[in-house]
C-alpha positions as a LaTeX table, in Angstrom:
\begin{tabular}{lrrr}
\hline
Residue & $x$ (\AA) & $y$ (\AA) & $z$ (\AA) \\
\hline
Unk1 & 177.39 & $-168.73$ & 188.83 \\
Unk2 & 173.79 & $-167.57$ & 189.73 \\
Unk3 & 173.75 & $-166.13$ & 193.48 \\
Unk4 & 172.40 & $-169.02$ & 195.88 \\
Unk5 & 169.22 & $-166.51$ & 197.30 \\
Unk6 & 167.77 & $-163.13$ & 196.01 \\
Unk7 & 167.91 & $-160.13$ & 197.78 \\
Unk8 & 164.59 & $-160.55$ & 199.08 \\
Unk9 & 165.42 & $-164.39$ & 199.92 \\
Unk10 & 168.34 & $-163.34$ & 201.68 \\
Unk11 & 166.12 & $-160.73$ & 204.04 \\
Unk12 & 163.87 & $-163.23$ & 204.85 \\
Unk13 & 166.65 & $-165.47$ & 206.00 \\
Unk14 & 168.12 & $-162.61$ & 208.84 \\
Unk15 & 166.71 & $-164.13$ & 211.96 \\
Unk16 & 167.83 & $-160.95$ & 214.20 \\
Unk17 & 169.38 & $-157.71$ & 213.64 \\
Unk18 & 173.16 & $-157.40$ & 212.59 \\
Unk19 & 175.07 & $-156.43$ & 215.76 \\
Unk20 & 178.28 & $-156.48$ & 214.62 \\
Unk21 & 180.66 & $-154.14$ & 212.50 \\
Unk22 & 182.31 & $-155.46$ & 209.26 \\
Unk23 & 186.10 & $-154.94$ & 209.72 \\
Unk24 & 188.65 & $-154.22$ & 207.27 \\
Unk25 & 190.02 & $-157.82$ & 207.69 \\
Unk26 & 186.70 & $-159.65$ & 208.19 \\
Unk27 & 185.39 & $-162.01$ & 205.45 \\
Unk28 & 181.84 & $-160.73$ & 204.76 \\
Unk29 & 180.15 & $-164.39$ & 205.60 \\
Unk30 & 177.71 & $-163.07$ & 208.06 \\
Unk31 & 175.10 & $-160.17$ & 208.45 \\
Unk32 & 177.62 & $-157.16$ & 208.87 \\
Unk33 & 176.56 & $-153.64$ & 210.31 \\
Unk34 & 178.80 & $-151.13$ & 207.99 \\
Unk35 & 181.30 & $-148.83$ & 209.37 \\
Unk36 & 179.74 & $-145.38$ & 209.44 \\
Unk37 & 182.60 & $-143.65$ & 208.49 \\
Unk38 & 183.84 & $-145.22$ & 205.63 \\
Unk39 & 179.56 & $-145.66$ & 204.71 \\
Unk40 & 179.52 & $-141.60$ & 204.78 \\
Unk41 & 182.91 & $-141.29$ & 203.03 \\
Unk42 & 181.54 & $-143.67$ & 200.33 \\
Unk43 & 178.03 & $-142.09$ & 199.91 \\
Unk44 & 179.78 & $-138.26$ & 200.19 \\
Unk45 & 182.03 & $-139.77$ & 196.70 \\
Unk46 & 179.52 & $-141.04$ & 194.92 \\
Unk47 & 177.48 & $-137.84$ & 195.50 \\
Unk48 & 180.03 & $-135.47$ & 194.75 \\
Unk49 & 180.11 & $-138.55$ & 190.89 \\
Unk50 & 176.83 & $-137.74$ & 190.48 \\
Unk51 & 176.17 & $-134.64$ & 190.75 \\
Unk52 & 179.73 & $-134.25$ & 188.61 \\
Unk53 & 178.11 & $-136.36$ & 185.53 \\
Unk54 & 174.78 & $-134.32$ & 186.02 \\
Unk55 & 176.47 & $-130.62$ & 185.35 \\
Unk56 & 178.68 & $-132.03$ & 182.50 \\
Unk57 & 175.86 & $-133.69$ & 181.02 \\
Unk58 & 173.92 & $-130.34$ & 181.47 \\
Unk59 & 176.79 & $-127.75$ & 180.58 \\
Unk60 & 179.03 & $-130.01$ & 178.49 \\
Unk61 & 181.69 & $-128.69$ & 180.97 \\
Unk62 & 184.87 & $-130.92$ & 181.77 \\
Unk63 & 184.94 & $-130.17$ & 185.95 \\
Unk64 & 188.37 & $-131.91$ & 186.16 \\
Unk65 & 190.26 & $-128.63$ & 183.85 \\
Unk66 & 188.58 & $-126.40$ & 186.36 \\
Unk67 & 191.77 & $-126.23$ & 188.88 \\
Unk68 & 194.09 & $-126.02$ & 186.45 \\
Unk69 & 192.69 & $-122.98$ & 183.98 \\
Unk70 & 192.15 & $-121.21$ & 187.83 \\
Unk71 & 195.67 & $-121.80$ & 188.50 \\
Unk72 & 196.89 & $-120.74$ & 185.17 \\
Unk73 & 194.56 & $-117.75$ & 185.15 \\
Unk74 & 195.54 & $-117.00$ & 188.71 \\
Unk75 & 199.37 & $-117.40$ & 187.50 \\
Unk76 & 198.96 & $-115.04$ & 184.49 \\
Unk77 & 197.09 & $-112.33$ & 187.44 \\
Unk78 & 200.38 & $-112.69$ & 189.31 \\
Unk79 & 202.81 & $-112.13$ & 186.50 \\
Unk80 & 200.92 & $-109.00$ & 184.95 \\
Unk81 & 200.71 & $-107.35$ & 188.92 \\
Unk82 & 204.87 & $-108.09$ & 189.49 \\
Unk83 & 205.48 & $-106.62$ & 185.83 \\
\hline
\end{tabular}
């Protein structure tokens, strides 16, 4: 089902600015300020996506293995110190 207005349609229709907060229960069916909290926490993730995909696209680098060959490295640093 095509959306009943475009974006720009559905500006045009906002008669006055949105003054009220979209809660976690509400049903978005009006013109909803977003929480700035969970706005930041969102734009923070999908920063932190981005700029992921951009250094493994650059370096062919899998970020995600990073913890664990630190901790295994660290591990092995441990053992060969006690020995």
């Amino acid at each position: 089902m095509p959306p009943k207005w475009t974006y720009a349609q559905a500006l045009q229709n906002v008669a006055q600015p949105p003054t009220r907060v979209l809660g976690s229960d509400d049903v978005l069916n009006f013109t909803a300020l977003a929480n700035n909290s969970v706005w930041s926490l969102q734009a923070n993730t999908l920063h932190s996506v981005y700029r992921e995909e951009a250094l493994h696209a650059k370096f062919g680098y899998d970020v995600h293995s990073a913890p664990t060959q630190f901790a295994f490295q660290y591990e092995l640093l441990l053992t060969v110190q006690t020995i």
